[in-house]
N, C-alpha and C positions, 0 to 999 in steps of 0.2 A: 177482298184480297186475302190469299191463304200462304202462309212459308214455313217453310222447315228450316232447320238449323242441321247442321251437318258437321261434324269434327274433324277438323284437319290434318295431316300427319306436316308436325310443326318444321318450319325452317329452322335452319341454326339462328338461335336466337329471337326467336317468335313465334307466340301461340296463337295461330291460326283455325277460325270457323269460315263455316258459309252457309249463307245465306239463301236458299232457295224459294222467290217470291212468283207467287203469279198472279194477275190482277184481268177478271174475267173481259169480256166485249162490254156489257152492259155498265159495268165499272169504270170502263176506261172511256168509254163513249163522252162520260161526265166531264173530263178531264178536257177529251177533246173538244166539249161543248166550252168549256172555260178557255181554251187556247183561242177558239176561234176569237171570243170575247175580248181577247187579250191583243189581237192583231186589228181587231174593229179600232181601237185606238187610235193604230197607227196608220190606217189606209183612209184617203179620201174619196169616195165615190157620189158623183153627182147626186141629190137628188136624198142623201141620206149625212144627218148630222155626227158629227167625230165618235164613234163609238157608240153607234146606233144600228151600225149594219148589218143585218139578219143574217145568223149563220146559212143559210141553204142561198143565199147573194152570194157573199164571202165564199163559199164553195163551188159555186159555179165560177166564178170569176179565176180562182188561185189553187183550187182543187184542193184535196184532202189533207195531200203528204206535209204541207207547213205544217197546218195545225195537229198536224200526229207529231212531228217533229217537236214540234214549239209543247206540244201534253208530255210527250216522253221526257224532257228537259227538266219540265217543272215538276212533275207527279214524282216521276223515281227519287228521287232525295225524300218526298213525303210520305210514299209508301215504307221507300227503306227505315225511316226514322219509327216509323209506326212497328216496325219490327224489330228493331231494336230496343225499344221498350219492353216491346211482349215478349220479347226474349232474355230482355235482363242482360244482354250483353255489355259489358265494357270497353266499350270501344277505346285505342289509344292513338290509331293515327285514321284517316279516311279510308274509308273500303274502296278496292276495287270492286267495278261495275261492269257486268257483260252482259248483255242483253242477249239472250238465247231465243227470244221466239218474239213474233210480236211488233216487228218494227212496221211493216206495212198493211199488218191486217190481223186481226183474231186477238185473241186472249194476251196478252202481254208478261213476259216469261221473262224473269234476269236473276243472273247468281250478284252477289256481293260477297265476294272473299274479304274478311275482319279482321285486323289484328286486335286480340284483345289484351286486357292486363294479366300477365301471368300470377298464378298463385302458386305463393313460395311458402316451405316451412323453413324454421329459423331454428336448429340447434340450438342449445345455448341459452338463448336469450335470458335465461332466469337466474344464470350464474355471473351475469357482466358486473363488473366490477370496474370504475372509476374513482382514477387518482384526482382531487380537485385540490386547488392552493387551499392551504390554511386557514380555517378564518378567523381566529384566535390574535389576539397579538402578541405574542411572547416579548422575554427580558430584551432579546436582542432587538428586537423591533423598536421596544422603547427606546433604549438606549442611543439607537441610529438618530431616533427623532429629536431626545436633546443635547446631541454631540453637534445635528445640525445647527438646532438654536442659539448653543453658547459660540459654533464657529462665526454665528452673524453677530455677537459681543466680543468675538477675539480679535486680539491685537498682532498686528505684524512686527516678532522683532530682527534686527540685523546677525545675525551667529556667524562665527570664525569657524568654521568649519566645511568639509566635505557636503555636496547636496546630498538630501534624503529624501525618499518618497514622503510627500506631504507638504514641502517645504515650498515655497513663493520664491519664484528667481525671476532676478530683474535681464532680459537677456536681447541680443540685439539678431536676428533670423537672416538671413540669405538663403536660399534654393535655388538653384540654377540646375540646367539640363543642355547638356551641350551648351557650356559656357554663356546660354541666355538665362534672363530669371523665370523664371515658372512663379507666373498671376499669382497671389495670393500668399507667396511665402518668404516675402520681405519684408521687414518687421523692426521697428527699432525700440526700444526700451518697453519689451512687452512684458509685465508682469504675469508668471504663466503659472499654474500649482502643479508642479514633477509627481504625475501619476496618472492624471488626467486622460492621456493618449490621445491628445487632440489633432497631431499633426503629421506621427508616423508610427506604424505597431515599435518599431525601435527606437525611437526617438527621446524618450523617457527615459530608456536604458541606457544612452547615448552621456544622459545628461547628469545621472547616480556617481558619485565620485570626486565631480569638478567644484572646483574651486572660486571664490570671487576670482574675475581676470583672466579664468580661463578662457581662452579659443578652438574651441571643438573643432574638428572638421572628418567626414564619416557621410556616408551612401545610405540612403532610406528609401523605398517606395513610399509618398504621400497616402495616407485615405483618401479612398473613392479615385484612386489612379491606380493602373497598370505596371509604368514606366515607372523606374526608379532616379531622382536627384541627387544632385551635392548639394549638403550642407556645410556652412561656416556658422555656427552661432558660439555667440562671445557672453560669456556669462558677467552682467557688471556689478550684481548684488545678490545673496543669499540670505532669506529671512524667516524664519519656524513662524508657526502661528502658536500664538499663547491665548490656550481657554479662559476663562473666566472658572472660579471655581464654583460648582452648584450645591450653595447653601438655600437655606430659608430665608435667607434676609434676600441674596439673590434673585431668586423667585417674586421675593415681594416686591421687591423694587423692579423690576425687569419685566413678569408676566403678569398684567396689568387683573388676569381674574383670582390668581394663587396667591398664597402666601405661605405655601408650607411644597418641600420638596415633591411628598407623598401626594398630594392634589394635583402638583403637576402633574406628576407620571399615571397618577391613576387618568385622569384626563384625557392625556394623552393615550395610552390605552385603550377607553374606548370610541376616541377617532379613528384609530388604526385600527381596531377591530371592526368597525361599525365599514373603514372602508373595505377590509379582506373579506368578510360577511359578501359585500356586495359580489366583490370580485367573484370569489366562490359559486352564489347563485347564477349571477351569467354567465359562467361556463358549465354546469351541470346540464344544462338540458345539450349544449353540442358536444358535451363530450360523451352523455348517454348516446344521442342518434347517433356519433362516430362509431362508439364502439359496436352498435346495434349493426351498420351497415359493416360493419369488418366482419359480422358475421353471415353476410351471402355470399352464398358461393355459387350466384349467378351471373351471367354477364345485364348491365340495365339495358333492357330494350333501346334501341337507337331512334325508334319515334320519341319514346319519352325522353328519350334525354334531347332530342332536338326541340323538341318542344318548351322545352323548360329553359333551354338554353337560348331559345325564341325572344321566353319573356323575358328573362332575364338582362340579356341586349337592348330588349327596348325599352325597360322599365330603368336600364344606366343612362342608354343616351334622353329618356326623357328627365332625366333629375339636374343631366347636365344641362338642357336646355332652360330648365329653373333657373337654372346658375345664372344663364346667359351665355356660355360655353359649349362649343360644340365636342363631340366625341374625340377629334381629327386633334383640337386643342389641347384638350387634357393629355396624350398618350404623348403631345408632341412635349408637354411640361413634367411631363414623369417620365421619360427615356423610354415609353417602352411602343412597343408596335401592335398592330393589329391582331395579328396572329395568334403573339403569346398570351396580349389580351385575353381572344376569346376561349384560347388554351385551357387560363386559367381557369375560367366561367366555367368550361366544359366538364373539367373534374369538381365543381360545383353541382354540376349537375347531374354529372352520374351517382355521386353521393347522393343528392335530395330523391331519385328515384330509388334505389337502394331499401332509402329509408322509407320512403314508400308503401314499396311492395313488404318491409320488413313488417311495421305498423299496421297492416294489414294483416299480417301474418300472425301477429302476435293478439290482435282483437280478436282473429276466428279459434286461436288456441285457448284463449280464455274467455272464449263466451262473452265477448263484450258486446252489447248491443245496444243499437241507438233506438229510442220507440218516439211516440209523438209528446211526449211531456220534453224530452232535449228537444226536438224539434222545436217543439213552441218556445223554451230557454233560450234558443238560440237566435230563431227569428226575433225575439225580443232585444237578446244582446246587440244584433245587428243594426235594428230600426234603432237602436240608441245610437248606437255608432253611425250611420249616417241621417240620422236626422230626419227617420220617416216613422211614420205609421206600423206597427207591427202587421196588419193587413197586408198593406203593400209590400214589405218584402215579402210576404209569405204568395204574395200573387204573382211578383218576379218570379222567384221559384221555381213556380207550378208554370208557367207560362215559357219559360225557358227548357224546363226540362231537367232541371238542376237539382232538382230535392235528394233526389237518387246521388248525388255527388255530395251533397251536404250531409248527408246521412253517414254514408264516406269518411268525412274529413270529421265527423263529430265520432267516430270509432276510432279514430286514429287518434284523437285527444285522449282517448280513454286510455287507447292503450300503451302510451305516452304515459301518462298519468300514472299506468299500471306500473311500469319500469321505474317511475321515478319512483314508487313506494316499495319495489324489490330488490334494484339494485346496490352493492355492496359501496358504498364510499368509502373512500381513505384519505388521509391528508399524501404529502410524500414522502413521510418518515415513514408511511403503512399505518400508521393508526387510525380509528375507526373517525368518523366524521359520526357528528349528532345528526340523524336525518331531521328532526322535523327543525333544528337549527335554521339548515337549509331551503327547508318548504318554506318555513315562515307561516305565516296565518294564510296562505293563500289555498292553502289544501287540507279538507275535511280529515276524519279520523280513518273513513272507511276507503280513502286511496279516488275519492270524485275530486275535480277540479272545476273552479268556481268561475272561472274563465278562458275558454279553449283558446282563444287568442296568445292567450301570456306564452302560449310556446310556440317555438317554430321546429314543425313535425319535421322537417329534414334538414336540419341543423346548417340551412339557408335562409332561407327565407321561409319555409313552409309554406303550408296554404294558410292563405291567413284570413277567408269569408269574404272579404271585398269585392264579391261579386256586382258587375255593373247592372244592377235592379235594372233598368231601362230596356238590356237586351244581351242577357247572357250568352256568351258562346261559348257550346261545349264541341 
């Protein structure tokens, strides 16, 4: 078999090759010697056992054209694939196949027209700068934390006065809409805290002023409704909450590990920071690939994005089927419909490709390369992760066809990994964030990452290695 490769002049929005194979008489003969093989199977002829019967029978009987038919079916995917190896093509969606010569007799002749992955350069990329939450606790943090504590020791008392935001009113609710009650908003001696907003964006403001014994009455649209109601609410009790004051002896008696105010709050401290720490690291890597893919100014190929969007779909309805839940259930228990569903997916997924081709971009601009020492790193990490032999994934692999893709997805960690160690942090006051704060121990001095997994390259799902050893499809 001998092919050329040919450069396309690209569609809007695809970079296009072909493929030109030809596969001589002598070659193909073999092919068709196997077809015949393949039809012995299935034909009974007196006199000869199920897949026993001599191709030059088989051919007298049914003549040639099946089994050219039935080689041509089978071989062209095996030639094509054998050329896209030696070509190093990247393919992203199926080639078309034309068979130019070949079909009834002689040498056997077909284009495959390729879409392959385009290669992007990414501007920019070394100047991205990402704003992530804070991961520090500041005064006000603490402060929040034990105004909440002393409010679960305060007391409710009765005050003569005006409501205030803050205050606990004892109050009786009616909603009506066209003089019926509207479900949900009749209400008698409900203890409510005036600030809350739990019932209408005015509603609260409705309620600032009144007095024990007061009778409201005033028009609100409900949250989570369109339509706007009449309200009557009758105010029957106004009462402040009174803190505890936070002393030492408070703490001792109250927070069963402290005894001094300062132990509290340091404590407290660093829970809150220990939680924004967390916060902070799960968003750095999507808010890196965000900004990374804000920097293409390509449109993502529509194979790749249907593909991604492929899995995507199946990998939701098979998590609902965990559940016990079908797809059709869920969208019907969260309002929403099919549509905007896969809408949503959809700009999922042109982001993940995006990031992509960006991470690509970004390994070929810094030389990032993957050689056979990651490999073997990785087929190690893998076989840990599912529970085999290092041999065997690495024979998946090679048996599939995949190594060339994992080689791939282990450049795209890198250069991942690269950005996380160049680009600028900031809290949102703009001040600088401590990078290795945010690495944490998970990342060497020299910008390697000690597990490609921990991130997800297109602030998706990435690719994540979980390739089905058994029988990859690429």
């Amino acid at each position: 078999m001998k092919s050329t490769l040919e450069n396309l002049e690209d569609a809007p929005g695809k970079r296009l090759v072909k493929l030109t194979l030809t596969v001589d008489e002598a070659e193909f003969d073999r092919d068709i010697d196997q077809a015949f093989r393949k039809i012995a199977t299935e034909v009974r002829l007196p006199g000869f056992r199920a897949g026993k019967v001599p191709r030059k029978v088989l051919e007298a009987r049914i003549g040639l054209a099946p089994a050219r038919e039935q080689a041509l079916r089978d071989a062209i995917p095996v030639y094509l694939a054998s050329a896209v190896r030696e070509h190093d093509i990247d393919l992203i969606a199926t080639p078309q196949v034309e068979i130019t010569s070949g079909e009834e007799d002689g040498p056997v002749v077909f284009d495959a027209t390729c879409e392959v992955r385009p290669e992007i350069t990414v501007p920019g990329y070394g100047g991205i700068r990402v704003e992530l939450p804070s991961p520090v606790a500041g005064d006000d943090d603490v402060d929040q934390a034990v105004r909440a504590e002393l409010r679960r020791h305060g007391s409710l008392v009765d005050v003569d006065r005006p409501v205030q935001s803050g205050d606990h009113v004892t109050l009786s609710l009616e909603g009506t809409r066209d003089g019926e009650p509207v479900i949900g908003l009749t209400t008698e001696d409900w203890l409510y805290e005036v600030g809350q907003g739990w019932v209408a964006p005015t509603f609260d403001a409705e309620l600032l002023g009144a007095t024990k014994g007061a009778e409201l009455r005033f028009t609100a649209t409900p949250n989570g409704t369109s339509e706007p109601a009449d309200f009557v609410v009758t105010v029957s009790n106004v009462q402040e909450m009174v803190l505890p004051e936070l002393t030492d002896q408070w703490v001792d008696e109250n927070i069963g590990e402290f005894d001094t105010v300062e132990a509290y709050r340091a404590s407290i401290a660093e829970r809150i920071g220990a939680s924004k720490l967390n916060q902070a690291r799960n968003s750095f890597v999507d808010r890196v690939t965000t900004a990374l893919a804000e920097l293409v100014d390509v449109e993502a190929p529509e194979a790749m994005v249907n593909g991604d969007l492929q899995a995507r779909i199946q990998n939701t309805v098979q998590q609902f089927q965990a559940q016990g839940i079908s797809i059709e259930q869920w969208l019907a228990a969260t309002g929403q419909d099919a549509e905007s569903f896969v809408a949503a997916l959809r700009v999922q997924s042109e982001k993940a490709v995006k990031v992509d081709l960006a991470l690509r971009a970004v390994a070929v601009a810094e030389s990032l390369e993957a050689g056979d020492d990651d490999l073997d790193a990785e087929y190690e990490r893998i076989a840990v992760q599912v529970r085999q032999k290092k041999q065997q994934v690495k024979r998946a692999y090679e048996a599939n066809d995949a190594v060339t893709d994992l080689l791939a997805q282990i450049r795209k960690s890198k250069a991942l990994d690269w950005l996380l160690h160049h680009v600028e942090i900031v809290d949102p006051d703009g001040a600088p964030i401590d990078r290795d704060l945010i690495l944490g121990n998970s990342h060497d001095a020299d910008g390697g990452h000690d597990d490609h997994d921990d991130h997800d390259h297109d602030g998706h799902d990435g690719h994540d290695h979980d390739h089905d050893h058994d029988g990859h499809d690429h």
